[in-house]
C-alpha positions as a Markdown table, in Angstrom:
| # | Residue | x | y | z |
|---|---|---|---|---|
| 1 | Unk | 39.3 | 83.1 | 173.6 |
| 2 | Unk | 42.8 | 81.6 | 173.5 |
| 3 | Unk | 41.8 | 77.7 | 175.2 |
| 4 | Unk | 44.0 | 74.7 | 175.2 |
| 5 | Unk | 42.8 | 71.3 | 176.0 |
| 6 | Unk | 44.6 | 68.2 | 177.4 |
| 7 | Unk | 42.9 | 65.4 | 176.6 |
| 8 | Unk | 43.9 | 62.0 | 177.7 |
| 9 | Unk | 44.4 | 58.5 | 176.0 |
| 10 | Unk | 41.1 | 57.4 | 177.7 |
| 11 | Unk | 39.6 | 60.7 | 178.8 |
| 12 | Unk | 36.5 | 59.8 | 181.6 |
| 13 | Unk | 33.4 | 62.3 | 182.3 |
| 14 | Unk | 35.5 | 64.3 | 185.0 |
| 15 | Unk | 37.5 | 66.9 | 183.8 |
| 16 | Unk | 39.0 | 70.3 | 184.7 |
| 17 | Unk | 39.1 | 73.7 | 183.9 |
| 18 | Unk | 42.4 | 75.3 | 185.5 |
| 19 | Unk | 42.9 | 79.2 | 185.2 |
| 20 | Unk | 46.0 | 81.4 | 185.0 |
| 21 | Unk | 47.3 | 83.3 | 188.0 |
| 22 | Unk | 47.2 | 87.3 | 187.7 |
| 23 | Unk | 50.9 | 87.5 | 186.8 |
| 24 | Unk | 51.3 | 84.9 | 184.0 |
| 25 | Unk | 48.9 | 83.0 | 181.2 |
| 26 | Unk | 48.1 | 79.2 | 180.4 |
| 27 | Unk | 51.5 | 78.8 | 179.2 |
| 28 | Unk | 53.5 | 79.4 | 182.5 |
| 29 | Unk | 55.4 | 76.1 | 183.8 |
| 30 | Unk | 53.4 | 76.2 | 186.5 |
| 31 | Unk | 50.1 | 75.7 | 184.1 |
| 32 | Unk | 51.0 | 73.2 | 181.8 |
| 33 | Unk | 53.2 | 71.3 | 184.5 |
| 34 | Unk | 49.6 | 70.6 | 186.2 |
| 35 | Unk | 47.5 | 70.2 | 183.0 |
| 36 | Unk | 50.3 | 67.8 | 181.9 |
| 37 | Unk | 50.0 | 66.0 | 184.8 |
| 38 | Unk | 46.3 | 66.0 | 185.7 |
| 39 | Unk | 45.8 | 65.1 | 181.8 |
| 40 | Unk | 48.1 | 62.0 | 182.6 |
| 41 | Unk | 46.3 | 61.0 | 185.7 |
| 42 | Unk | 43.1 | 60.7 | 183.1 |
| 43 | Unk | 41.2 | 63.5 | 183.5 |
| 44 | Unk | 40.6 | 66.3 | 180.5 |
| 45 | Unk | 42.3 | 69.5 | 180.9 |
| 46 | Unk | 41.5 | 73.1 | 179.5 |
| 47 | Unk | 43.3 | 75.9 | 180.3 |
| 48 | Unk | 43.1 | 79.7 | 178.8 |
| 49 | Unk | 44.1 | 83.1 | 178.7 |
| 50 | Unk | 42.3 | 85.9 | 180.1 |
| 51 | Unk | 41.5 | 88.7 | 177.7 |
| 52 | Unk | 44.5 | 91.1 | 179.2 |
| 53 | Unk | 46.5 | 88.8 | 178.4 |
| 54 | Unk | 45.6 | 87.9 | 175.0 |
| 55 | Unk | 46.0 | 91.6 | 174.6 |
| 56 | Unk | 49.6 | 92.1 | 176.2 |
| 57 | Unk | 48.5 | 93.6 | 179.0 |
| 58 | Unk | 50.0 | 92.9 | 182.8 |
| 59 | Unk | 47.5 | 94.4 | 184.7 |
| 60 | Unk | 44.4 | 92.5 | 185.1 |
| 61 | Unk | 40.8 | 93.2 | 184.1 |
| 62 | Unk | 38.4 | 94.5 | 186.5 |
| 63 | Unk | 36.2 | 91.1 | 188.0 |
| 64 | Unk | 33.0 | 91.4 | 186.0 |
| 65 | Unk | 35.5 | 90.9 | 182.6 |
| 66 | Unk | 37.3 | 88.1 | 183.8 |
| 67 | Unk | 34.1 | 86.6 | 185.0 |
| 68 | Unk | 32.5 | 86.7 | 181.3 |
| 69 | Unk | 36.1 | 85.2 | 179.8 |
| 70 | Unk | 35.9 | 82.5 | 182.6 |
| 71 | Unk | 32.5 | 82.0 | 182.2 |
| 72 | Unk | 32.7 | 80.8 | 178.4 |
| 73 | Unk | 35.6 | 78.8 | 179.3 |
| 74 | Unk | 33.2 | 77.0 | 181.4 |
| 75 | Unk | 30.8 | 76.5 | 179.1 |
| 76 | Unk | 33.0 | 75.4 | 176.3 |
| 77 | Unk | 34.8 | 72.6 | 179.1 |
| 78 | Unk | 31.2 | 71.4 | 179.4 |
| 79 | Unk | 30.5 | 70.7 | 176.4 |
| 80 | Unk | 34.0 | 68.1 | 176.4 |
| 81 | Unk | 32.8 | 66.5 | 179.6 |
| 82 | Unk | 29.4 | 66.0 | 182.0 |
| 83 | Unk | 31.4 | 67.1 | 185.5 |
| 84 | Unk | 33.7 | 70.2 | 185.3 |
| 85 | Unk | 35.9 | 71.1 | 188.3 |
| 86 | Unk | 36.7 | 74.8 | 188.7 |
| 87 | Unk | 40.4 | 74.7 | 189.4 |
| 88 | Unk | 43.0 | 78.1 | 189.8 |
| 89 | Unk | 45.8 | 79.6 | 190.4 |
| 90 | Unk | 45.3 | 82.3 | 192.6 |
| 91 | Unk | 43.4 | 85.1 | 191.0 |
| 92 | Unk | 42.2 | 82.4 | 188.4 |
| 93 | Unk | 41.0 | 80.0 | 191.2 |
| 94 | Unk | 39.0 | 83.4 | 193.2 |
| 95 | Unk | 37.8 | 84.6 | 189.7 |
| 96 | Unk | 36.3 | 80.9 | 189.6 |
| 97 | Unk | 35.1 | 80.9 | 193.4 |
| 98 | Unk | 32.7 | 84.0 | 192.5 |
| 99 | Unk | 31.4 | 82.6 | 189.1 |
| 100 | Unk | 30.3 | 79.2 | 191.5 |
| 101 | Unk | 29.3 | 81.5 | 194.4 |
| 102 | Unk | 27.9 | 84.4 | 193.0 |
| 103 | Unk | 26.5 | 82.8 | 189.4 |
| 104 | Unk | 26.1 | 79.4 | 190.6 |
| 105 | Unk | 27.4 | 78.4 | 187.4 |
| 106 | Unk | 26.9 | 74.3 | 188.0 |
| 107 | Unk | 30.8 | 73.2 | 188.8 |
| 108 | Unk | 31.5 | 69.5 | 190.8 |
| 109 | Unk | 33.8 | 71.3 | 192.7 |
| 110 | Unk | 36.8 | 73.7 | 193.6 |
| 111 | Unk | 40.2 | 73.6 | 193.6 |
| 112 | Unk | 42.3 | 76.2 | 194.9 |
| 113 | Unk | 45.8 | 76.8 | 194.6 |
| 114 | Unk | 47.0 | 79.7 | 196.3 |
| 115 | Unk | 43.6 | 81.5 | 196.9 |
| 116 | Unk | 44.9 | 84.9 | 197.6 |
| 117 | Unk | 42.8 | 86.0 | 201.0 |
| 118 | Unk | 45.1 | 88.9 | 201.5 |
| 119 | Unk | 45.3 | 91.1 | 198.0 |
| 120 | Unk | 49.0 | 91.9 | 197.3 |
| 121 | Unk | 49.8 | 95.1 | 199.5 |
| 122 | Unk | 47.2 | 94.9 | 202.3 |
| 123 | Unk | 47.3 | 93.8 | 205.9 |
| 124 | Unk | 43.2 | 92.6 | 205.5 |
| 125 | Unk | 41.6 | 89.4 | 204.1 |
| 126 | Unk | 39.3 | 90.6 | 201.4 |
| 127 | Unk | 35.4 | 89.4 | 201.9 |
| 128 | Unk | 34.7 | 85.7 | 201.4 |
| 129 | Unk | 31.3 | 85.7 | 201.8 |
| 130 | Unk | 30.4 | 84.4 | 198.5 |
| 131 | Unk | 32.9 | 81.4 | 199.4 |
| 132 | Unk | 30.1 | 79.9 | 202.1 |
| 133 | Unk | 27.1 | 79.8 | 199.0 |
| 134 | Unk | 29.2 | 77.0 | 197.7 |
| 135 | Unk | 27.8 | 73.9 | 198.0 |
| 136 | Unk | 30.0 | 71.5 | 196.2 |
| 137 | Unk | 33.3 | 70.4 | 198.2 |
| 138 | Unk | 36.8 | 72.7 | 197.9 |
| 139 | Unk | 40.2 | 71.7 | 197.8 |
| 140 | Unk | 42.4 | 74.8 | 199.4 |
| 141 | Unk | 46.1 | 74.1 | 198.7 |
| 142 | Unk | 48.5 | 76.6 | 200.7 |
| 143 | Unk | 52.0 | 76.9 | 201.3 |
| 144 | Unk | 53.1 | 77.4 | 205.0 |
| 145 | Unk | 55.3 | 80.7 | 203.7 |
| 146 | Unk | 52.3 | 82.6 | 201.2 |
| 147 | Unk | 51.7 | 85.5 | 202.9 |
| 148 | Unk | 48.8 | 85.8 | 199.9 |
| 149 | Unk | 47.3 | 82.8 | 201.4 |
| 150 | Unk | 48.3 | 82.4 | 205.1 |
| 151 | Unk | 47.4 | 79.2 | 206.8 |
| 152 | Unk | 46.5 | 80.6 | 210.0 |
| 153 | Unk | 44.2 | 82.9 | 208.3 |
| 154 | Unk | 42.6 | 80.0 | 205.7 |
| 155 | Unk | 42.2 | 77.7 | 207.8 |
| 156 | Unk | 39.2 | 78.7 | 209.8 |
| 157 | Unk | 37.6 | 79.7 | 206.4 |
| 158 | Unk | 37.8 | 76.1 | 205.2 |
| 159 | Unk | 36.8 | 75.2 | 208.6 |
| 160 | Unk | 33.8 | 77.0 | 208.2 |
| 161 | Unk | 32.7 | 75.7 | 204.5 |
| 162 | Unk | 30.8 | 72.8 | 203.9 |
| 163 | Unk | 33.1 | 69.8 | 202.5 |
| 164 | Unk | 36.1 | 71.7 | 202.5 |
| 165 | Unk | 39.8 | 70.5 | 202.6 |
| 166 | Unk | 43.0 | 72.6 | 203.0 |
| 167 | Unk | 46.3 | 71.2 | 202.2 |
| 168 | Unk | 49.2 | 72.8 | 203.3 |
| 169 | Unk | 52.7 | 72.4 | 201.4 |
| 170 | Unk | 55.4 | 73.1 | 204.2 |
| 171 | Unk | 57.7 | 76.0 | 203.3 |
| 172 | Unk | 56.1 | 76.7 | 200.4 |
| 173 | Unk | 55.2 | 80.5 | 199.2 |
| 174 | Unk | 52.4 | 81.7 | 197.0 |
| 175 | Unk | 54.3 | 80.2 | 193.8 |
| 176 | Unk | 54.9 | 76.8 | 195.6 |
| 177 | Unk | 58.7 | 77.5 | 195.6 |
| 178 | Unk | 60.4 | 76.0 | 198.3 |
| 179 | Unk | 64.0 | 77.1 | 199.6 |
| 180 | Unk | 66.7 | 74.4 | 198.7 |
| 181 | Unk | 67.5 | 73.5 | 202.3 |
| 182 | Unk | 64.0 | 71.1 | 201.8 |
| 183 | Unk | 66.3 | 69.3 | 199.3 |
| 184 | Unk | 62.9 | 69.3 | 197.6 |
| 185 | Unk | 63.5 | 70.2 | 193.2 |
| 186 | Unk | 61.0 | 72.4 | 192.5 |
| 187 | Unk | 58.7 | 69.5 | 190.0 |
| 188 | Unk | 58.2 | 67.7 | 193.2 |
| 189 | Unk | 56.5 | 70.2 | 194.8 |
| 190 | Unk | 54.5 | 70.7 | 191.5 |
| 191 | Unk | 53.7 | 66.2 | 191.3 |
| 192 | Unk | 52.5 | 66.5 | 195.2 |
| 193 | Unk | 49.9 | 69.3 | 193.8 |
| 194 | Unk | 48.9 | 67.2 | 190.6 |
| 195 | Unk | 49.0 | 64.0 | 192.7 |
| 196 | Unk | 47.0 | 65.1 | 195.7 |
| 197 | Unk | 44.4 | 66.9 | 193.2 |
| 198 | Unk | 43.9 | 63.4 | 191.3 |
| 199 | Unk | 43.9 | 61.4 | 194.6 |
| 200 | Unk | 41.1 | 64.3 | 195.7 |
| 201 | Unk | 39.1 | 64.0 | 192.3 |
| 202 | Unk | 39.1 | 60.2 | 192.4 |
| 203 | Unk | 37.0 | 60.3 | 195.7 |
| 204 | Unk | 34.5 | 62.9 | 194.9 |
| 205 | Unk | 31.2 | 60.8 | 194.4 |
């Protein structure tokens, strides 16, 4: 398994484990803008690359194969640190959502970015069930433009979760790019994520 880790100057007992999206590894801006910044805000970072990726591939494995890479990612983050937070990027973030919910594999918590309710293609939110065995709080971020993840459609999910939050990112899509008429450069959208993440992480118990 291809795994980087991020490990701060003074690294606490927190850290986070922050998988790809379906469409690009570890090493996507979008990755090691959050790592970098997470990293800074004190708390370790590993990410790391599914096994189609490590093999070239652009479609993604079937669930049960990503779950066993994800699943000794896990296990190697906590062996860094004695809290893990299960964090993702869209497919990365669901793949971890069923290894908490369905293999109650022992994470502090959930962050989402871009869970992607509706697959890519269909109309219909795919099942969430597995979402409500989840006992440990959720961080949903969403953009107001993701059709993947549509606010009106998330929110009474969250709503229905124990110790859930959703945070929206105004015109945002499933990538968190925003059109220039915000005036808003695209690493500013990316330091609201890594900031609101860090201010969420310093208030779990």
């Amino acid at each position: 398994m291809d795994a980087r880790l991020a490990m701060p100057a003074r690294p606490g007992d927190v850290g986070v484990l922050l998988a790809h999206g379906a469409g690009a590894g570890q090493r996507h801006p979008f990755m090691e803008h959050l790592s970098r910044g997470l990293s800074a805000a004190g708390y370790p970072v590993m990410t790391f690359d599914y096994a189609y990726v490590n093999a070239g591939r652009k479609a993604p494995d079937r669930l049960e194969k990503l779950l066993a890479v994800h699943r000794a990612a896990a296990d190697r983050m906590a062996t860094y640190v004695g809290r893990v937070f299960v964090a993702g990027k869209s497919m990365g973030g669901r793949v971890g959502s069923h290894l908490v919910g369905d293999e109650s594999w022992p994470a502090a918590g959930l962050v989402y970015y871009g869970y992607p309710l509706v697959p890519l293609g269909k109309t219909e939110a795919r099942s969430v069930e597995h979402l409500q065995r989840i006992g440990v709080p959720q961080l949903f971020f969403a953009g107001s433009r993701d059709r993947l993840s549509p606010v009106a459609a998330l929110r009474p999910v969250v709503e229905s979760l124990p110790a859930a939050t959703l945070h929206e990112i105004p015109d945002a899509d499933h990538s968190f790019k925003v059109p220039k008429r915000t005036g808003r450069a695209p690493a500013e959208v990316l330091d609201e994520l890594v900031a609101s993440t860090a201010s969420w992480l310093a208030r779990r118990p």
